[in-house]
C-alpha positions in Angstrom: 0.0 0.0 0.0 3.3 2.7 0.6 4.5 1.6 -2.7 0.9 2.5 -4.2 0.3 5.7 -2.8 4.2 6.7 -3.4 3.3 6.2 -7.0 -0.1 8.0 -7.1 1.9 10.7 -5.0 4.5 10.8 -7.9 2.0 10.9 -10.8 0.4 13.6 -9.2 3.2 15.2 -8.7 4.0 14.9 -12.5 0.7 15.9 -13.7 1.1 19.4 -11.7 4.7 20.2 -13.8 2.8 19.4 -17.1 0.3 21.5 -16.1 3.0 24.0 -15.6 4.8 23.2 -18.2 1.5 23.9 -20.7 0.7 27.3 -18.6 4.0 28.6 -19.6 3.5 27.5 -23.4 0.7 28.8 -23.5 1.3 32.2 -21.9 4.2 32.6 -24.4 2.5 32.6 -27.5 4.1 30.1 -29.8 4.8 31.1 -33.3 2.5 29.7 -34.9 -0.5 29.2 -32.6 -0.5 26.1 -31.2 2.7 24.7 -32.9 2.3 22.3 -35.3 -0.9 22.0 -35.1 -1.7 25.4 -37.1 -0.4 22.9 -40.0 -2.9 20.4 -39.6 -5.4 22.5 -39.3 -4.7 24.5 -42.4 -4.6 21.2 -44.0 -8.0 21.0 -43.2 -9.3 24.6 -44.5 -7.0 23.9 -47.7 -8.3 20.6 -48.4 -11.9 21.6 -48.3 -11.2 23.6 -51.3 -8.5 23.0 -53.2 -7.8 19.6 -52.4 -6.1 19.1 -55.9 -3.8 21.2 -54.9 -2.7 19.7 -51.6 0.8 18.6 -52.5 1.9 21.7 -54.5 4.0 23.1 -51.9 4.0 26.6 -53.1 0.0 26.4 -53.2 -0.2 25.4 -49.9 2.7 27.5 -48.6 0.8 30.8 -49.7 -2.6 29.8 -48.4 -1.1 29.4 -44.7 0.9 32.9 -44.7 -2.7 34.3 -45.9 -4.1 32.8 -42.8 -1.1 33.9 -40.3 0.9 36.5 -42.3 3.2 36.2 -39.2 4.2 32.8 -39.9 7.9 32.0 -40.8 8.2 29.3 -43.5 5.5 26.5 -44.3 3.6 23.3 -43.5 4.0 21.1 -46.6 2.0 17.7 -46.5 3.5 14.4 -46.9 0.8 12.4 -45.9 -1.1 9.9 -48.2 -4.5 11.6 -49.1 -6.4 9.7 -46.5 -5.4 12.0 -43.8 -7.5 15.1 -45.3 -10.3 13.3 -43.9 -9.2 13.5 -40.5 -8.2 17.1 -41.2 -10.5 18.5 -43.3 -13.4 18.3 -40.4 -10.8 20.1 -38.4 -10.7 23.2 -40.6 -14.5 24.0 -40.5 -13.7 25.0 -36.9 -11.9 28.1 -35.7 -8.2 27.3 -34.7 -8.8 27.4 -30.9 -11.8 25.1 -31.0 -10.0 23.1 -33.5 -6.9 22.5 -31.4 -9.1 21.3 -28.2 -11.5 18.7 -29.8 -8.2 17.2 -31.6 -6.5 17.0 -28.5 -8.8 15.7 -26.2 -10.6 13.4 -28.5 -7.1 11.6 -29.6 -5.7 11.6 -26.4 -9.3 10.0 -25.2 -9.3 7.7 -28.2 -5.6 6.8 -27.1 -6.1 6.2 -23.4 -9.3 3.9 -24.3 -7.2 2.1 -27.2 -4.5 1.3 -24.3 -6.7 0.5 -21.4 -10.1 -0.6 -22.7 -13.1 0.5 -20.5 -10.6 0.8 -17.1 -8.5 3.8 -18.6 -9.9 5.8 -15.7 -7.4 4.0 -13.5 -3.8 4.9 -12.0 -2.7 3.4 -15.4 -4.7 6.0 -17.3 -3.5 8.7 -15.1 0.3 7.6 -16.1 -1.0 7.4 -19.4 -1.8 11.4 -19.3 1.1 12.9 -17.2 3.7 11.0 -19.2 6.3 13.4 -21.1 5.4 11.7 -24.3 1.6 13.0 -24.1 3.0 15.9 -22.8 5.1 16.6 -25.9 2.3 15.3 -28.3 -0.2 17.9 -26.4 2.7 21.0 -27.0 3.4 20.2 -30.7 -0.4 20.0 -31.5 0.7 16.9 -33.7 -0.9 13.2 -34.2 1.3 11.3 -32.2 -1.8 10.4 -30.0 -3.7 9.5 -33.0 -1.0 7.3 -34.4 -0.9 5.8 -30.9 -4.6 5.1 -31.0 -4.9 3.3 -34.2 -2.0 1.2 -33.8 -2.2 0.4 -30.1 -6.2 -0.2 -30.6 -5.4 -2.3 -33.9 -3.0 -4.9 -31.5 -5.6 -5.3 -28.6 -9.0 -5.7 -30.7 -6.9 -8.5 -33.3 -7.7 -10.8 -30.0 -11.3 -10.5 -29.7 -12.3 -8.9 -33.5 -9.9 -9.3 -35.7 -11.8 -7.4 -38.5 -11.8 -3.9 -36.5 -8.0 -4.9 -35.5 -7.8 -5.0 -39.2 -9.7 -1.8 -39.7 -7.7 0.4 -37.2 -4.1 -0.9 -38.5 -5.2 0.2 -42.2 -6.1 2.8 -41.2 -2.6 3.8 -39.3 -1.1 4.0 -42.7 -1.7 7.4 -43.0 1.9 7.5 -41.4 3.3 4.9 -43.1 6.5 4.5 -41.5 4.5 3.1 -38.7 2.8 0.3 -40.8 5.8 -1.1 -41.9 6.0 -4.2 -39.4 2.0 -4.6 -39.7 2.2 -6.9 -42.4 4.6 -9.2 -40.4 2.1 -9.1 -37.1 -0.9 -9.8 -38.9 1.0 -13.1 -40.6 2.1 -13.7 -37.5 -1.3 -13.8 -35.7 -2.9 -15.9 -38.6 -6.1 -14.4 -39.0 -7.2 -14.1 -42.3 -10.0 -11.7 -41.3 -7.5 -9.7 -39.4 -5.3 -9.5 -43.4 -8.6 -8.9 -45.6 -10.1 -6.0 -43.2 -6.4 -4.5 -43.7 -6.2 -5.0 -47.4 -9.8 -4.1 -47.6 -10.1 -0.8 -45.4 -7.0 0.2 -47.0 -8.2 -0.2 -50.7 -11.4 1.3 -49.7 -9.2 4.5 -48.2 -8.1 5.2 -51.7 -11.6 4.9 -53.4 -13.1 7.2 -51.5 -10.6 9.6 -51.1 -10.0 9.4 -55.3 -14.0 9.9 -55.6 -14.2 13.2 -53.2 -10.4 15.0 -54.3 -9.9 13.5 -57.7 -8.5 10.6 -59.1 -5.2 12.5 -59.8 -4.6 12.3 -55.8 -2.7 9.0 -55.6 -0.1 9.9 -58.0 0.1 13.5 -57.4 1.5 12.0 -53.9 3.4 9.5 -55.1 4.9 11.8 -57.6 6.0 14.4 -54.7 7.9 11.9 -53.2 11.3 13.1 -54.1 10.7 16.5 -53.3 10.0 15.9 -49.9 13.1 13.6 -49.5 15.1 16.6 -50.7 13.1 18.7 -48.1 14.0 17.0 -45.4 17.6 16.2 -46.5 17.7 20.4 -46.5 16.6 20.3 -43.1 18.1 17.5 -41.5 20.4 19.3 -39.0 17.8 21.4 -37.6 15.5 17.8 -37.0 18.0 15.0 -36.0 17.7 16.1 -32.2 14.1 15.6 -32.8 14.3 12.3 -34.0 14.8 9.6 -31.6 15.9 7.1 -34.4 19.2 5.3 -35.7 19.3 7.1 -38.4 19.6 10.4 -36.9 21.6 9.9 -34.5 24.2 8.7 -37.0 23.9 11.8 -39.4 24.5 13.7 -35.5 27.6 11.7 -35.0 28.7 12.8 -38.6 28.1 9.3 -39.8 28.0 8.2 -43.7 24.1 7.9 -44.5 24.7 4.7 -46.2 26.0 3.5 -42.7 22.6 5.0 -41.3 20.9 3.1 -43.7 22.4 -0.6 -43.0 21.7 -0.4 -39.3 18.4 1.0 -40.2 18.0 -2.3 -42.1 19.5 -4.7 -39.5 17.6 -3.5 -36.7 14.6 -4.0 -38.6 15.0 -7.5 -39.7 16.1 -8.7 -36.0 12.8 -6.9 -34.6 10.7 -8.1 -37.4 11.8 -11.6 -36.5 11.7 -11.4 -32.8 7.9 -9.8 -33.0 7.5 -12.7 -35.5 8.5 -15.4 -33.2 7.1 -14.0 -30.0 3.6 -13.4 -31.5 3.9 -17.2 -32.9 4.3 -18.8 -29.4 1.0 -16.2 -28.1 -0.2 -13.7 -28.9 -0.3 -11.9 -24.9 0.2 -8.7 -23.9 3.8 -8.6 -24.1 4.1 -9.6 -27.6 1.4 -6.7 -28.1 3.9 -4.5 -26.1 6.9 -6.2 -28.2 4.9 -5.3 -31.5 4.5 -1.1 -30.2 7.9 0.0 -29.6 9.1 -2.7 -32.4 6.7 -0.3 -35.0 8.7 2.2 -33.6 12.1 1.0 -34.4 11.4 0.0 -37.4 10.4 3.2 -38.8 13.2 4.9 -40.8 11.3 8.7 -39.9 9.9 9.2 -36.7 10.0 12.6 -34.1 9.2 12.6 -30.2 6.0 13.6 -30.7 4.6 10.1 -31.9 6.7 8.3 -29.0 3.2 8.2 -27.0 2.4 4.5 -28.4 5.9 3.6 -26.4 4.0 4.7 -23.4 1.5 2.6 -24.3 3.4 -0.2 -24.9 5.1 0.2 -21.5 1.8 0.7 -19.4 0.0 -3.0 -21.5 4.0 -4.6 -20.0 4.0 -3.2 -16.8 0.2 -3.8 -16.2 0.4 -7.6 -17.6 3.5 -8.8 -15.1 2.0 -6.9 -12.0 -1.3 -8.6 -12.2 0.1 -11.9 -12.9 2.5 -12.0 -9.6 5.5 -10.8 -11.5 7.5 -7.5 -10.2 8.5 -4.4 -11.7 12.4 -4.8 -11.3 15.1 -1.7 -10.9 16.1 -2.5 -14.5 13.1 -1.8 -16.4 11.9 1.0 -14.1 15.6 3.1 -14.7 15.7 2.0 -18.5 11.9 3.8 -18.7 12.9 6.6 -16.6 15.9 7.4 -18.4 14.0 6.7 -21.7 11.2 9.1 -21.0 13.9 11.7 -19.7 16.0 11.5 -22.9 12.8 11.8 -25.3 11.9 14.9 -23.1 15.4 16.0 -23.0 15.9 16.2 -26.7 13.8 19.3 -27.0 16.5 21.5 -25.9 19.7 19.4 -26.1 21.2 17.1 -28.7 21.9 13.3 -27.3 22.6 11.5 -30.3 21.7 7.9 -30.6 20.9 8.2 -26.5 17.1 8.0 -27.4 16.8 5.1 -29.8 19.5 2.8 -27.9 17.5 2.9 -24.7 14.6 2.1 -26.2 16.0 -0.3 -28.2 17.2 -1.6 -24.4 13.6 -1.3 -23.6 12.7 -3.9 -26.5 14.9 -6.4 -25.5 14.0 -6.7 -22.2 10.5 -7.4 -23.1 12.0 -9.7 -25.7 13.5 -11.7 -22.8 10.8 -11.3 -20.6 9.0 -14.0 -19.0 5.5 -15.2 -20.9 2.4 -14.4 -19.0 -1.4 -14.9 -19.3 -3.0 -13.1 -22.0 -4.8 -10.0 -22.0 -8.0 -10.2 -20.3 -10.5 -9.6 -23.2 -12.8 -7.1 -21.2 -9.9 -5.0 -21.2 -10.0 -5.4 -25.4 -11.0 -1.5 -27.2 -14.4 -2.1 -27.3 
């Protein structure tokens, strides 16, 4: 019971500097309003429009200086067209309004995705005063929707494999993050599971081709290389916002091709150890194994779509406590230090820091002891 209460004591006590921490965002006006999220939601009021236009980046670049003449350079968009209909509800609202529904309504989506119907729990509570929701809520990004779709994907492939199917089609409108679905959902066997997936996904690109245009697809597939070039431009002022291999190497000064081949190794080994574990069960740890191994495995990622590796944490944590097993000094300090690097990197550059630790974090799940598996009232719905 002292243990408990030290750790609602320390939650609370966490959830009062994020609090503080947002105050003093807030107060200081970011530039643009509400960070990144001004991007999405001119996304949205773009899209409603001129969708056809969506990935001509001088288009798009003018149309958000008209709406904050303030702003300092642009918000191009790289996603697949599917992600205009997330946004494009978002820009018949004013930017405040806008901002809150997105925020609470992902973060609620991602909290019930994680915990099923007991997210109002001390589980939950971690769930909201961890630094990655914290850094998802201060960028106004989709980390928490990212988080949502593939974290409510892995628990509902148990009990309905169909709207497991649904949710992880539906995650490729990052599709970095889809990479290793393919492997999980072979893995699992469920040939409802694969169809859904193939099926919500084909269906994704019909309707978005019969409401922007047919030209869509290949207007995005055709601005591939210019966003590669974009980011190449701007790599130095992102790697210390990009907890992954790759970065860290171009930080260290690193040859890309070197980059590259560790990017490749270290997605084959976690391909094949999510492969194997989910083969023998799939419990709560292979779900947790699957999370942070989507992570990994994606060649682009920034701190503000780390809140699935809280997720994946909380399903560990959550499945060895309730099955007699104890939370040992290890994989408290490797989270601790995990979540203080990914919060660290806002301000300071700790090359290869981030994705090493949670690479640490993987393989201690990897070598884990088996439990139960996950209760199915604690599925997403």
């Amino acid at each position: 019971m002292k243990l408990r209460a030290f750790v609602w004591a320390g939650l609370a006590s966490l959830g009062l500097y994020d609090l503080a921490y947002v105050a003093q965002w807030a107060l200081h006006a970011p530039q643009p309003p509400f960070g990144d999220f001004f991007g999405l939601w001119s996304f949205g009021k773009f899209g409603k429009n001129f969708a056809s236009l969506i990935y001509d980046p001088s288009a798009l670049a003018a149309y958000q200086h008209q709406l904050d003449p303030a702003l300092r350079g642009s918000f191009p968009f790289p996603y697949p067209p599917t992600f205009l209909l997330a946004v494009v509800p978002l820009g018949l609202l004013p930017l405040p309004a806008a901002y809150a529904i997105w925020i609470a309504t992902t973060f609620l989506a991602y909290a019930r995705a994680t915990l099923g119907r007991n997210f109002a729990s001390i589980y939950g509570l971690g769930l909201l005063v961890a630094p990655t929701t914290l850094l998802a809520v201060t960028s106004g990004q989709n980390g928490l929707l990212s988080g949502a779709l593939l974290v409510g994907g892995l628990n509902s492939l148990g009990e309905r494999p169909i709207l497991g199917g649904v949710l992880l089609a539906l995650l490729t409108y990052k599709p970095q993050f889809a990479l290793l679905v393919p492997i999980i959902l072979l893995a699992f066997g469920s040939l409802a599971a694969c169809l859904a997936f193939v099926g919500t996904f084909a269906a994704g690109v019909l309707i978005t081709s019969l409401l922007f245009g047919w030209s869509i697809w290949p207007r995005w597939i055709a601005g591939f290389p210019a966003y590669r070039h974009l980011l190449a431009a701007n790599q130095d002022n992102l790697d210390h916002l990009m907890p992954t291999i790759m970065a860290g190497l171009h930080m260290l000064g690193a040859p890309a091709l070197a980059g590259l081949v560790l990017q490749l190794v270290m997605a084959l080994t976690v391909a094949f150890l999510c492969w194997r574990t989910i083969r023998r069960g799939f419990t709560e740890r292979a779900i947790a194994m699957s999370i942070i191994g989507a992570f990994l495995v994606a060649p682009y990622a920034m701190i503000y779509d780390t809140p699935m590796i809280a997720s994946a944490i909380v399903l560990h944590w959550r499945s060895r406590l309730r099955n007699g097993y104890a939370i040992g000094i290890r994989e408290a300090t490797l989270v601790i230090a995990l979540f203080g690097c990914l919060f660290d990197m806002v301000s300071a550059a700790l090359p290869l820091f981030a994705p090493l630790l949670l690479g640490a974090v993987f393989m201690v799940m990897t070598m884990s002891a088996d439990v139960s598996g996950f209760d199915k009232k604690d599925v997403l719905f």
